[in-house]
DSSP file (Angstrom, degrees, kcal/mol; ACC not computed):
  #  RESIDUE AA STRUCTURE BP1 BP2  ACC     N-H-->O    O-->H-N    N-H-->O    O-->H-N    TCO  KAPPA ALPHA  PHI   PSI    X-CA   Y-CA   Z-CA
    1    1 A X              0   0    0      0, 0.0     2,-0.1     0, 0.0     0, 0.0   0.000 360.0 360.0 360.0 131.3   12.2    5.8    8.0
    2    2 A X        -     0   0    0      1,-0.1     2,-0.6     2,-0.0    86,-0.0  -0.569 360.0-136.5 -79.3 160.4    9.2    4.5    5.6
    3    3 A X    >>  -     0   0    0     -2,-0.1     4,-2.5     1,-0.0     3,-0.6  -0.949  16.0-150.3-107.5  91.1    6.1    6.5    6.1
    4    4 A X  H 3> S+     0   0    0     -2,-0.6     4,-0.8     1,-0.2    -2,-0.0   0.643  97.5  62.5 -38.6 -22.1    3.2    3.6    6.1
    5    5 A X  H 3> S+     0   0    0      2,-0.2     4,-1.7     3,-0.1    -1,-0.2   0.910 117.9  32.3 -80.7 -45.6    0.6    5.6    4.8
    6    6 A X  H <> S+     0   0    0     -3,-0.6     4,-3.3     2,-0.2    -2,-0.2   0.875 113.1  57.3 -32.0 -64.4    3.2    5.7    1.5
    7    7 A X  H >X S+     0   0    0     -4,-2.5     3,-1.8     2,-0.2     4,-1.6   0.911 113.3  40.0 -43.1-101.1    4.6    2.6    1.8
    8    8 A X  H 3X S+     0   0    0     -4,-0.8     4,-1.2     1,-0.4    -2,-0.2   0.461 116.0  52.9 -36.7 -58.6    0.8    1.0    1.6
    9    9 A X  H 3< S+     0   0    0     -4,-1.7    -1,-0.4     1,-0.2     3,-0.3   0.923 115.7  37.8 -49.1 -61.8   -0.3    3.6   -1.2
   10   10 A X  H << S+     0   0    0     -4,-3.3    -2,-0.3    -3,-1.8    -1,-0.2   0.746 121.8  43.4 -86.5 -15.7    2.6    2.8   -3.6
   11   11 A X  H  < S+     0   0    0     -4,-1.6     2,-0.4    -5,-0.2    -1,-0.2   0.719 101.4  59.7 -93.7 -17.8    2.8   -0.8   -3.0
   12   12 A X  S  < S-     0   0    0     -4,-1.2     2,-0.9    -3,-0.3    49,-0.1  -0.860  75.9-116.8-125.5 134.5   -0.9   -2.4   -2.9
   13   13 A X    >>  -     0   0    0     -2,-0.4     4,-1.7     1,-0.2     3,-1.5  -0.797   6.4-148.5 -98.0 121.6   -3.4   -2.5   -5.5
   14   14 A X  H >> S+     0   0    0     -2,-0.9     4,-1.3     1,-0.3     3,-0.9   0.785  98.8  59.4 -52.8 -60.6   -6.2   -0.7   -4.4
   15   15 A X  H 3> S+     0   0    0      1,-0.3     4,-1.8     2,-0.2    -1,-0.3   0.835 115.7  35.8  -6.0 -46.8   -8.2   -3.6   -6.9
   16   16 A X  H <> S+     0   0    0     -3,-1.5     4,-3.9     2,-0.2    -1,-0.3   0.924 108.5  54.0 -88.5 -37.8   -6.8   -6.0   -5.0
   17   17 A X  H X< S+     0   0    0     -4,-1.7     3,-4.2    -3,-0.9     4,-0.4   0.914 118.5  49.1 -70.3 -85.1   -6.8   -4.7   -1.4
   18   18 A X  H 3<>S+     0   0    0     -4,-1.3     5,-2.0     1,-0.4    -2,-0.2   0.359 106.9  54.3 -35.2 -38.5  -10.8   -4.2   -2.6
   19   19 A X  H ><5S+     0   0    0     -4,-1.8     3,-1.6     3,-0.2    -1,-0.4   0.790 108.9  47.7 -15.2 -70.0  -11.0   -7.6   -3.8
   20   20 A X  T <<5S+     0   0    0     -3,-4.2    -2,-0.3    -4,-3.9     2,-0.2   0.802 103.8  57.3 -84.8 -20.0   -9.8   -8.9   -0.6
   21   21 A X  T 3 5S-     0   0    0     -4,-0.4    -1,-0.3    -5,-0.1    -3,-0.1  -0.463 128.4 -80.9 -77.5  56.7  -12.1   -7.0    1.6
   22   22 A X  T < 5S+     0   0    0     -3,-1.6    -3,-0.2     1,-0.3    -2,-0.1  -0.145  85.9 128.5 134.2 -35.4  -15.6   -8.4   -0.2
   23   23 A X      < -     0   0    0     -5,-2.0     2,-0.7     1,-0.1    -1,-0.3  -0.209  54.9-133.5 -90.7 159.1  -16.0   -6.2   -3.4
   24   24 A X        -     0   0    0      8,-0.1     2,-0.4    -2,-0.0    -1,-0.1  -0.679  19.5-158.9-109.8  62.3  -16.5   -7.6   -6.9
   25   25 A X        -     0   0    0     -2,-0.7     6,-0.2   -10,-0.2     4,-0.1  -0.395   9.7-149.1 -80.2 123.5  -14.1   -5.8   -9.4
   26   26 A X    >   -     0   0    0      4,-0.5     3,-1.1    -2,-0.4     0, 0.0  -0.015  33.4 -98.2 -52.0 178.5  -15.3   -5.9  -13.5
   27   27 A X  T 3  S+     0   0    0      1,-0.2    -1,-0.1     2,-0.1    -2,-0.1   0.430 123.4  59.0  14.6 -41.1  -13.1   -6.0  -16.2
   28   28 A X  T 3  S-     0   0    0      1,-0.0    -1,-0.2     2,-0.0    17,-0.1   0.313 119.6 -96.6-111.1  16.5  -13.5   -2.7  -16.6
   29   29 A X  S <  S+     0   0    0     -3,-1.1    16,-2.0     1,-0.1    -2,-0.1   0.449  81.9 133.2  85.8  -8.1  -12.3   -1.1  -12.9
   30   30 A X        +     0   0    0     14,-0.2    -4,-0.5    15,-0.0     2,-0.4  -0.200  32.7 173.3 -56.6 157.3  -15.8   -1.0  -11.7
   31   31 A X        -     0   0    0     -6,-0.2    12,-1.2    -3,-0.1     2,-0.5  -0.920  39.0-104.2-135.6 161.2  -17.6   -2.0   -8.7
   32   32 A X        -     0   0    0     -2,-0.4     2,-0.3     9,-0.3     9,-0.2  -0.796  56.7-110.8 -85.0 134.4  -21.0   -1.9   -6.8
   33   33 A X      > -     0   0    0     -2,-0.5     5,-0.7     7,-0.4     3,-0.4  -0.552  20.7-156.4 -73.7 142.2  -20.4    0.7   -4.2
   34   34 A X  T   5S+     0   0    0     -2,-0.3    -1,-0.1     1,-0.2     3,-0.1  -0.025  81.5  69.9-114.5  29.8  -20.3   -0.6   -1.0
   35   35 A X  T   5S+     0   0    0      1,-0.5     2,-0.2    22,-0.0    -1,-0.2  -0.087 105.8  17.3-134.3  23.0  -21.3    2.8    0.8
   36   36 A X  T   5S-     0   0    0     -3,-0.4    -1,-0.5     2,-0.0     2,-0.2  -0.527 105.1 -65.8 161.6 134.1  -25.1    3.0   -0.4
   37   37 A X  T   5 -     0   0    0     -2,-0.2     2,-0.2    -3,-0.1    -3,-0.1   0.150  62.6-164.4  -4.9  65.0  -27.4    1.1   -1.6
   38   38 A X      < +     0   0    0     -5,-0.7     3,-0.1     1,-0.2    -1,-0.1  -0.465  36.1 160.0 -78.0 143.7  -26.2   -0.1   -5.6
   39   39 A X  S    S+     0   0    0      1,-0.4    -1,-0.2    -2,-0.2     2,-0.1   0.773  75.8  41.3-124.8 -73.2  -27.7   -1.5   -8.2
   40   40 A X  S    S-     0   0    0      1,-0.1     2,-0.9    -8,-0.0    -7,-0.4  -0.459  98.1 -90.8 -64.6 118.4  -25.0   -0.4  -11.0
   41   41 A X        +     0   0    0     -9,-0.2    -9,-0.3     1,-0.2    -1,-0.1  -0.427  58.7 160.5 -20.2  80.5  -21.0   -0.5  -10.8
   42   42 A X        +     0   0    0     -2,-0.9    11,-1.6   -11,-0.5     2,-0.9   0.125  46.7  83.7 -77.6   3.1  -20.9    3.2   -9.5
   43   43 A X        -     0   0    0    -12,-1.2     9,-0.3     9,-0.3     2,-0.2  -0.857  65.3-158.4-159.5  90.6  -17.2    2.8   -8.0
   44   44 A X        -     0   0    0     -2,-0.9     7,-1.2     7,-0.3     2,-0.5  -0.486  14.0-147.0 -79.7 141.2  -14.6    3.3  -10.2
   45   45 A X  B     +A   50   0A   0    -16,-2.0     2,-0.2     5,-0.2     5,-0.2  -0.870  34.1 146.7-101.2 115.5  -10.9    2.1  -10.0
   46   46 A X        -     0   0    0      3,-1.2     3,-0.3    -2,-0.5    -2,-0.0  -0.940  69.8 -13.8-163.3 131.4   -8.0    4.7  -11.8
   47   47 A X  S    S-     0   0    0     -2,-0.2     3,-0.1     1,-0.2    -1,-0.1   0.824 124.8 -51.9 -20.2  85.2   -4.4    5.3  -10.7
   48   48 A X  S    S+     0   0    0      1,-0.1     2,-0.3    -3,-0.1    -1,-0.2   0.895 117.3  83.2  65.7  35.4   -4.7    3.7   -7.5
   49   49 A X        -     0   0    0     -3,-0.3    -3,-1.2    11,-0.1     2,-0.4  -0.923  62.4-126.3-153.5 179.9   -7.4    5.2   -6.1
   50   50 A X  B     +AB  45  59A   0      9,-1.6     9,-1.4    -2,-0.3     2,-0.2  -0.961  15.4 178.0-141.3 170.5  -11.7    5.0   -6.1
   51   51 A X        -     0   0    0     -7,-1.2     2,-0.3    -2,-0.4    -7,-0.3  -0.859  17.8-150.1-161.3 152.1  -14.5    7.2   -6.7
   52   52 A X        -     0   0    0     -9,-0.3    -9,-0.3    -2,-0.2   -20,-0.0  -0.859   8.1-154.5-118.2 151.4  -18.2    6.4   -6.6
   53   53 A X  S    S+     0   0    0    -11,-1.6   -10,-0.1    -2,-0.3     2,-0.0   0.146  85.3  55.9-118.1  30.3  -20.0    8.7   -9.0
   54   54 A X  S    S+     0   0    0    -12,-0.3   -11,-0.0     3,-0.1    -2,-0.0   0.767 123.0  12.6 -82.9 -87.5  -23.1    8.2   -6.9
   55   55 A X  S    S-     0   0    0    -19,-0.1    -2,-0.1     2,-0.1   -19,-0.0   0.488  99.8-120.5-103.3 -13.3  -22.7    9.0   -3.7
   56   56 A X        +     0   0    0      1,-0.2     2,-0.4     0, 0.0    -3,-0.1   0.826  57.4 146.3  88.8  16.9  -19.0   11.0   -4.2
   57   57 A X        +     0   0    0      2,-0.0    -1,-0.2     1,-0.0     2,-0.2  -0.760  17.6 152.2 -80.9 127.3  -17.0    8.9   -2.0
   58   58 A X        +     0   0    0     -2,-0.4     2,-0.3    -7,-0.2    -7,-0.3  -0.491   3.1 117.4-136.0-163.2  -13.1    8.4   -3.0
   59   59 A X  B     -B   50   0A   0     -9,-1.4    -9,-1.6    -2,-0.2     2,-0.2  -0.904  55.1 -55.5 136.3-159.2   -9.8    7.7   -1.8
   60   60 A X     >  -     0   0    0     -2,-0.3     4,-1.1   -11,-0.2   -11,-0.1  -0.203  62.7 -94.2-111.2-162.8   -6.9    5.8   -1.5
   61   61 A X  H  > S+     0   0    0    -13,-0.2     4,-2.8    -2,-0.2     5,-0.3   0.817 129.7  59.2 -85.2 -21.3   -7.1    2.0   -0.2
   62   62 A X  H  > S+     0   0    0      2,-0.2     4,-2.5     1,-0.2     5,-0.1   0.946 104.9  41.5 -44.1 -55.0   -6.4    3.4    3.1
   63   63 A X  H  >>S+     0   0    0      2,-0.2     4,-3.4     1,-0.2     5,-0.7   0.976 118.3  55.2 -58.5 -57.8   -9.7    5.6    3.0
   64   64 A X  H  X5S+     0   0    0     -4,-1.1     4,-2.1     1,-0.3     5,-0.2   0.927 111.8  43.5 -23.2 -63.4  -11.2    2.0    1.3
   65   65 A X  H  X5S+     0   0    0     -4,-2.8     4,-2.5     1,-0.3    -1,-0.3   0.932 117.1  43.1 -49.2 -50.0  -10.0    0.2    4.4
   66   66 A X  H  X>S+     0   0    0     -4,-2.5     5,-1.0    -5,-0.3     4,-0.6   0.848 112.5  50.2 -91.0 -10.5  -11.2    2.8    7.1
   67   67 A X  H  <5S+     0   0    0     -4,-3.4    -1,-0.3     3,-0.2    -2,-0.2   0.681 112.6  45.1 -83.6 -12.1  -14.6    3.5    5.8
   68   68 A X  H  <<S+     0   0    0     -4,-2.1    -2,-0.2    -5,-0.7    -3,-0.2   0.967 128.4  26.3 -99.5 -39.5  -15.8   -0.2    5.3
   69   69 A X  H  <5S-     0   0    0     -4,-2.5    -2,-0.2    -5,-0.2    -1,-0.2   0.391 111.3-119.8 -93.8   3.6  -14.6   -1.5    8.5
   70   70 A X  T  <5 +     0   0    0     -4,-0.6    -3,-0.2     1,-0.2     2,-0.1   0.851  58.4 144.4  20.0  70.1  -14.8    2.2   10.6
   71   71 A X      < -     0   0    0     -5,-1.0    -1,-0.2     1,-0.2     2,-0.0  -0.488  51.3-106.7 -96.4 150.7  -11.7    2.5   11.5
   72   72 A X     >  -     0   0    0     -2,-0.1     4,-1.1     4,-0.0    -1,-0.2   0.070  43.7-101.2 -80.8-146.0   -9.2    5.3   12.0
   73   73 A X  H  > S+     0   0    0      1,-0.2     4,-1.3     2,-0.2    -7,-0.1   0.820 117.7  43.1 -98.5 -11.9   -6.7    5.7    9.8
   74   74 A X  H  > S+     0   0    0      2,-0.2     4,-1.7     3,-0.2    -1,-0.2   0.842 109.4  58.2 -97.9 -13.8   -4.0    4.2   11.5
   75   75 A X  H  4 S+     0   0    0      2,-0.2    -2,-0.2     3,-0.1    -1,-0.1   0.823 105.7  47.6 -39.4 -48.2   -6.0    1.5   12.6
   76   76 A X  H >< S+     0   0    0     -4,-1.1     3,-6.7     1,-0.2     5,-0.4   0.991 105.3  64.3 -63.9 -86.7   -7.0    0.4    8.6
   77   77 A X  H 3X S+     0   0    0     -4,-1.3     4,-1.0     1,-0.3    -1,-0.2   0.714 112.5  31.4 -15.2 -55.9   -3.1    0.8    8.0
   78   78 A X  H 3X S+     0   0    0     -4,-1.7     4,-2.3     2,-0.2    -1,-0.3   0.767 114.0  60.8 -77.2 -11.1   -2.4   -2.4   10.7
   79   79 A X  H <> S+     0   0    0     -3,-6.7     4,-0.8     2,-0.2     2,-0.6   0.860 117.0  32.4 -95.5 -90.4   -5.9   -4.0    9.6
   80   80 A X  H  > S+     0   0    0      1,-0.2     4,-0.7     2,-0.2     6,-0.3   0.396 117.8  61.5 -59.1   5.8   -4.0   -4.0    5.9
   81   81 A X  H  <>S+     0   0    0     -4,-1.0     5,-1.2    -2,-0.6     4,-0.3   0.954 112.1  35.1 -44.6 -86.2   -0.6   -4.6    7.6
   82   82 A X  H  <5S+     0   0    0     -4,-2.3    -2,-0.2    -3,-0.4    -3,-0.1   0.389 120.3  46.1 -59.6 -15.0   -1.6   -7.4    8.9
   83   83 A X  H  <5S+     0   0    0     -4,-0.8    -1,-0.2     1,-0.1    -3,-0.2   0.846 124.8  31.8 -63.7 -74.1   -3.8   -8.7    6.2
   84   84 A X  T  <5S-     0   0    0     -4,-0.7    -2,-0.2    -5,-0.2    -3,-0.1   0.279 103.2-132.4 -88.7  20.0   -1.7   -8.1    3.6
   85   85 A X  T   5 +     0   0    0     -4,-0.3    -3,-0.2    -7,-0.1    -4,-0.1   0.749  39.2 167.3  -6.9  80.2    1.5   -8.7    5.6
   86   86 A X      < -     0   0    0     -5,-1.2    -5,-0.1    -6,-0.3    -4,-0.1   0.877  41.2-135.2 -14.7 -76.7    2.9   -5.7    4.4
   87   87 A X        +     0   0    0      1,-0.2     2,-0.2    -6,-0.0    -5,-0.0   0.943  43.5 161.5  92.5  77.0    5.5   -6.2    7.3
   88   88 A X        -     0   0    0    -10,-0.0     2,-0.3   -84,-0.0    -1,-0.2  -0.652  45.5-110.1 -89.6 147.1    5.4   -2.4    8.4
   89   89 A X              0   0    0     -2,-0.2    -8,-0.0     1,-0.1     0, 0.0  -0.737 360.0 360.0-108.1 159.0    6.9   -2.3   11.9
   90   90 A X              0   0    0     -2,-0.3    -1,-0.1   -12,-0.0   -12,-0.0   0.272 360.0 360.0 -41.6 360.0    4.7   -1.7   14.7
């Protein structure tokens, strides 16, 4: 049995998944953080994961997923199911 939270981690690039909810990635792995008030790319992209090195927020794309929409976790997991149609079963 795949584990979805796995599945979703090893398969999707958190860049991209980030991309497709809103965010504006540089050249250089970067972003404006989208969890406080940015002026500067603070929210860096590095094996599959982010970090702000403002405000100290990180994760996976999961964490990505369920803190911009507020979601739990398994919720975000069907939000990027379905999104990305993954095609995780229900």
């Amino acid at each position: 049995m795949i584990d979805p939270f796995d599945h979703i981690r090893q398969t999707l690039d958190i860049e991209e998944v980030g991309r497709r909810y809103g965010l504006e990635v540089n050249r250089h792995h970067k972003a404006l953080c989208l969890y406080h008030n940015d002026h500067h790319e603070s929210m860096s992209f590095k094996n599959n994961r982010f970090k702000c090195f403002s405000c100290g927020v990180g994760g996976s794309s999961i964490d990505l997923v369920q803190k911009l929409f507020s979601l739990e976790p398994l919720q975000a997991v069907k939000k990027i199911n379905d999104d990305f149609g993954v095609r995780l079963s229900p």
